[in-house]
N, C-alpha and C positions, 0 to 999 in steps of 0.2 A: 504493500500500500504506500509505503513511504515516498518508494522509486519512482511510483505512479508520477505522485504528487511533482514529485522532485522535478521529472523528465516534462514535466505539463509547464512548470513556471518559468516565466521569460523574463528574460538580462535585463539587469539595469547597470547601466555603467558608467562610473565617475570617470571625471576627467582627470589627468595629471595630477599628481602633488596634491588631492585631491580626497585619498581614504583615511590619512591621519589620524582626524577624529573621532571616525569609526572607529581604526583601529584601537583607540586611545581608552574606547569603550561608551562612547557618544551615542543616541538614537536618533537622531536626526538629522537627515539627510536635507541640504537644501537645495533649488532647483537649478541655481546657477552652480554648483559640484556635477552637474550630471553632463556629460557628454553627449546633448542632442545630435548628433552627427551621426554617430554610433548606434544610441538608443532615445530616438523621437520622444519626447514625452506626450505628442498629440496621439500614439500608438497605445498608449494604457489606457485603462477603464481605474475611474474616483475606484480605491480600496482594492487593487488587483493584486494581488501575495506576487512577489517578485524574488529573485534573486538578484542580489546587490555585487555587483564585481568594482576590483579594481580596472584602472586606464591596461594593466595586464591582461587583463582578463580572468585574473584568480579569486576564488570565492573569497567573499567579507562578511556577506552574514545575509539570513533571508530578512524580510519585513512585505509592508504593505506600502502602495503608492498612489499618491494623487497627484496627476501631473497640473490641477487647478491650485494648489498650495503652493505656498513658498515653503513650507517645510515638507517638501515632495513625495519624500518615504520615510519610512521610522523601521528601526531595527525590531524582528521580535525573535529569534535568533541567531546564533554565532556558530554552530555545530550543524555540519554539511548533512551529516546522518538523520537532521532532526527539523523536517520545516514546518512554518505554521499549521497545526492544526489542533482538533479538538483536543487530542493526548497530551499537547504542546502546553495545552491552556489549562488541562485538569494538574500536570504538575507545577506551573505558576500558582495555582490558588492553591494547591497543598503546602508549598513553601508560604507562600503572603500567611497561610491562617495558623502555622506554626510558629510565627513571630506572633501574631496575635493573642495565641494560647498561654503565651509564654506571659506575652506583660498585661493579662487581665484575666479576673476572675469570672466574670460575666458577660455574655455574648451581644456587647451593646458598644461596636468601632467600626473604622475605617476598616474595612476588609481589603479592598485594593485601591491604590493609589498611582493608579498610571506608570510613571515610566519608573516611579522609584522601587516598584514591585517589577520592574522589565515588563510590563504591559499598556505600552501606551496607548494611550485613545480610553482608557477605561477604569471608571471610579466605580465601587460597591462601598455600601456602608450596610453593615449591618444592624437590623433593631431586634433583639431577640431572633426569634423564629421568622422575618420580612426582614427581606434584601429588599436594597432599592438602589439600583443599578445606574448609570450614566454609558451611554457612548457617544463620544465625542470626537470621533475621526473617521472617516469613511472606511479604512481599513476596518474597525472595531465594527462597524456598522454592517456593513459586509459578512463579518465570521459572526452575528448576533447567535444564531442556532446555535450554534458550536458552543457561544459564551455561556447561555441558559442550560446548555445540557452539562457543561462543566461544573456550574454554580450549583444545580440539582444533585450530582453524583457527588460532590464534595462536601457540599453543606447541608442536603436535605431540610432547605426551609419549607417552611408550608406554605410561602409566597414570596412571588419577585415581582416588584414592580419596575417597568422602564420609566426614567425621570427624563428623556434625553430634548430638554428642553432651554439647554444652556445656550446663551450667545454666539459660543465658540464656534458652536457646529454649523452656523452662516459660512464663517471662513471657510470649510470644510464642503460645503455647496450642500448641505443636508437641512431636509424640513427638522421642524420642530414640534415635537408630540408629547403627549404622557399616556400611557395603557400600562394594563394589564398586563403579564408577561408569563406567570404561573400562580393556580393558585387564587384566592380569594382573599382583596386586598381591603383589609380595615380600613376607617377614616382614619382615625388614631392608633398609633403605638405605644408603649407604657415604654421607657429605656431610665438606664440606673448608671448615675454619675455617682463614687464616692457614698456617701451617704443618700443622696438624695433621689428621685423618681420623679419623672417626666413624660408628661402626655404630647407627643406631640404630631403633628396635623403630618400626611401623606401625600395626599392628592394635590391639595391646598397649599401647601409649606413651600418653605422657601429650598432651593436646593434638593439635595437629598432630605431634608427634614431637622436636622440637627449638626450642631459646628462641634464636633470631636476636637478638632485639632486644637479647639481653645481650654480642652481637658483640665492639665496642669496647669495653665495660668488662673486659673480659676482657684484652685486649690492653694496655691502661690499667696495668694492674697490674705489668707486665713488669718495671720498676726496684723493684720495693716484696719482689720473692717472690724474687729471686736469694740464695742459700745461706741460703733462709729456713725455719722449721717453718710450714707452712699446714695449717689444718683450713676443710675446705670442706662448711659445713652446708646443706642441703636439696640435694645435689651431684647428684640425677637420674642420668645417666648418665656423668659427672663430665667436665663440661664446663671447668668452673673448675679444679676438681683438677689433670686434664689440658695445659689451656691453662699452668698456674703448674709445673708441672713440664719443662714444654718451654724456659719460660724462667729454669730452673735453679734453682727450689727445690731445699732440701734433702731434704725430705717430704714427704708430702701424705696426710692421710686427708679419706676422702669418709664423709660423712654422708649417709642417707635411709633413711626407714620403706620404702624398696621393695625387696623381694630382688630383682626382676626389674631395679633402676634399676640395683643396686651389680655385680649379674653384668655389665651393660654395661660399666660403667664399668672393671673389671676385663680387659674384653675390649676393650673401646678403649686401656686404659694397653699392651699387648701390641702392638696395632695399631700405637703410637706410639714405642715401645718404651721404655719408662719403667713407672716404679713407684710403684704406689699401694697405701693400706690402706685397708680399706672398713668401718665401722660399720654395722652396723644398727640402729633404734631410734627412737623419736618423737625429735625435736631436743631438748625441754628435755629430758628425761629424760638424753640421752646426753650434754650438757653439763654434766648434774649431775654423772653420776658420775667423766666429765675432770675434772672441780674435785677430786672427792674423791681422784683419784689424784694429786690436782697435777701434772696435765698443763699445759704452757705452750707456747705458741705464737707467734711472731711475725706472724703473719697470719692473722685470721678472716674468712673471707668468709660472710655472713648472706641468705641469697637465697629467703627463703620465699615460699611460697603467697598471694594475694591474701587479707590476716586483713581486709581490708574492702572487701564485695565490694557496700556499697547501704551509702548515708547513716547510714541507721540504724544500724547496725555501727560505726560509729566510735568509740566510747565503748570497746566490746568488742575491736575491733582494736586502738585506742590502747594498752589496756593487754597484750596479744599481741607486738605490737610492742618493748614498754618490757621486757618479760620475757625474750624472746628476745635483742635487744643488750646488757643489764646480763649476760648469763649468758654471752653470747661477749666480752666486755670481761673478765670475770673470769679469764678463760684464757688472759690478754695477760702477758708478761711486762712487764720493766720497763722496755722500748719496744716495742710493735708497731701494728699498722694493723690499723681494722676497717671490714670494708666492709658498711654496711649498704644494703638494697635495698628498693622498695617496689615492687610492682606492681599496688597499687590504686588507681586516677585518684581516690576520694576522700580519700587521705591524700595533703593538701598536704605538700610537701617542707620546709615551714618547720617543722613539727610533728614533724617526721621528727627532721630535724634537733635541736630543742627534747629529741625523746629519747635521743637520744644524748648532750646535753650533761646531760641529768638523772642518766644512766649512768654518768658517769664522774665527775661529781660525788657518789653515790653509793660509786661505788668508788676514793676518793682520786686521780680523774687529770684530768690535763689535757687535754681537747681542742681537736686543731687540724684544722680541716677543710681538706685538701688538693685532693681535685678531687671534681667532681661531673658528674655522666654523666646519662643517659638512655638514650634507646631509642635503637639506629639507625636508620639513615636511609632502609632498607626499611620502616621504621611511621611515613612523613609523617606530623606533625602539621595539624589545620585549623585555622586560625585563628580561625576562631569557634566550634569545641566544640571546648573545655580540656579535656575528657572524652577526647581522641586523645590529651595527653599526661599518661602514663598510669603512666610506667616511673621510678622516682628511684633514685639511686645515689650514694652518698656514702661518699668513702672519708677515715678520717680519722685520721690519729696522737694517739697516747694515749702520756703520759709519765706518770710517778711525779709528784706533786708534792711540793715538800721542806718 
């Protein structure tokens, strides 16, 4: 069967000076590496499993190709014996969920995380018993049967939902949907952070339905939020809110433009049995009018949306970014802690940082940067695309200066 396979998929070939990065152990091939002369890129079909050669002609490793991208093919093997298929993909998710077994006790994480699991194109997150899956490349879009029968023999959930309704996948020349995939899919999930238990939305939700990767910085915060005032901006279904209230804040109001976010989060503070107040409202707006009532706070937590989400955005995010922490620093009393957070792999964290000391130089204070966080350890990074790390988190004390 293998041979089959093998003898069926057609060359893709890099130009000169040109496999380095592959070889170096990189997934990403770009359009201008490929030697259209040799191999047409108007000759493939969006997601066609390829073999990838050097300007020699000697194997480098198989993957998938979309000659409409600038990131044309992506690796999902190195071993000539072994090309893309279903076998290919049941021992990816048997490695991905033996890291998972290992750093958690209950079956509520990132199952796969794209390329830093060597499976790009493809996010799972697991809730209990319902996966809720992402494909986000045509290649992944392409091998879907393959991926659902993988996911079934490895994890035997009782349901998979496709979520593949992410921006990305425009790049990629693919619609955008949510269905059913296997299985009968709840509206709600129940999922266990730490101490705490969370209802949250499926069909409706944002993303896959919950932000794992903010795990331990959550947890992080524990000594900072005891008999403390916390406002928790962009609070979703008040993850933060929640988690800081269990470790004995005084308060807690959640912030987010979603009725549907802050109804959760009201119904998860009850599930926990603790108490929250809910805002609604775009973030700068409702941080304006806290100032105006001279609201203050001991701890802000800053957890927005990706303000840059492609290079070019940067300029635009930069100043999103600087707008949002000067406007949660102003609601510091005359010691508290602000946790700012990035989730756009293009805002390096020195920049991050750079604004927040602009912020509180700005508003008379001093900043001290205490700890600094990331994604958890369900979103391995790869060591050769910095593009995996992707998540900054900085939390920092801010005094009065005399």
């Amino acid at each position: 069967m293998t041979e089959k396979i093998t003898e069926r998929l057609r060359h893709l070939r890099l130009k000169r000076r040109e496999g380095r990065r592959i070889r170096a152990g990189h997934l990403w091939v770009f359009s201008n590496e490929i030697d259209t002369d040799a191999t047409p890129l108007r000759l493939f079909e969006p997601g066609e499993a390829v073999s990838i050669r050097g300007a020699d002609g000697r194997f480098l490793a198989y993957g998938y190709v979309n000659p409409h991208s600038l990131i044309c093919a992506r690796v999902l093997s190195r071993d000539q014996k072994h090309p893309p298929d279903r076998s290919m993909l049941v021992h990816r998710l048997k490695i991905a969920l033996s890291l998972r077994e290992k750093l958690f006790d209950h079956p509520c994480y990132r199952l796969v995380f794209g390329d830093g699991d060597l499976l790009p194109g493809l996010v799972v997150d697991r809730h209990g018993e319902v996966l809720v899956a992402q494909l986000t490349t045509a290649g992944m879009e392409r091998m879907k049967d393959d991926v659902l029968a993988a996911l079934r023999k490895v994890i035997r959930p009782k349901a998979v939902l496709w979520r593949n309704d992410s921006s990305v996948r425009k790049l990629e020349g693919l619609e955008s949907y949510v269905e059913p995939a296997y299985g009968k899919i709840p509206e709600t999930v129940e999922i266990r952070e730490g101490r705490a238990r969370f209802d949250i939305p499926l069909m409706g939700g944002q993303k896959t339905g919950w932000y794992y990767d903010q795990r331990l910085n959550r947890e992080r915060l524990k000594p900072y939020v005891r008999d403390a005032r916390v406002l928790d901006v962009y609070s979703y279904v008040g993850a933060f809110g929640i988690q800081c209230k269990k470790h004995g804040a005084e308060s807690v109001i959640c912030v987010d433009s979603s009725a549907q976010a802050l109804e959760f989060a009201q119904t998860n503070a009850r599930k926990n049995r603790v108490r929250v107040e809910t805002l609604k409202g775009d973030a700068v707006e409702v941080l304006r009018d806290l100032r105006k009532e001279k609201s203050q706070f001991d701890v802000v937590i800053l957890d927005p949306p990706a303000f840059v989400k492609k290079k070019r955005d940067l300029e635009a995010g930069r100043e999103a970014y600087r707008r949002i922490i000067q406007s949660g620093m102003q609601l510091l009393g005359r010691e508290g802690y602000l946790l700012a957070c990035s989730c756009s792999s293009h805002m390096p964290q020195s920049e991050l940082l750079q604004l927040v000391q602009h912020a509180a130089r700005h508003t008379g204070r001093h900043a001290q940067l205490i700890e600094v966080g990331g994604q958890a350890p369900d979103h391995p990074i790869h060591p050769a695309i910095p593009e995996t790390r992707y998540l900054k988190s900085l939390l920092c004390r801010l005094t009065r200066q005399q």
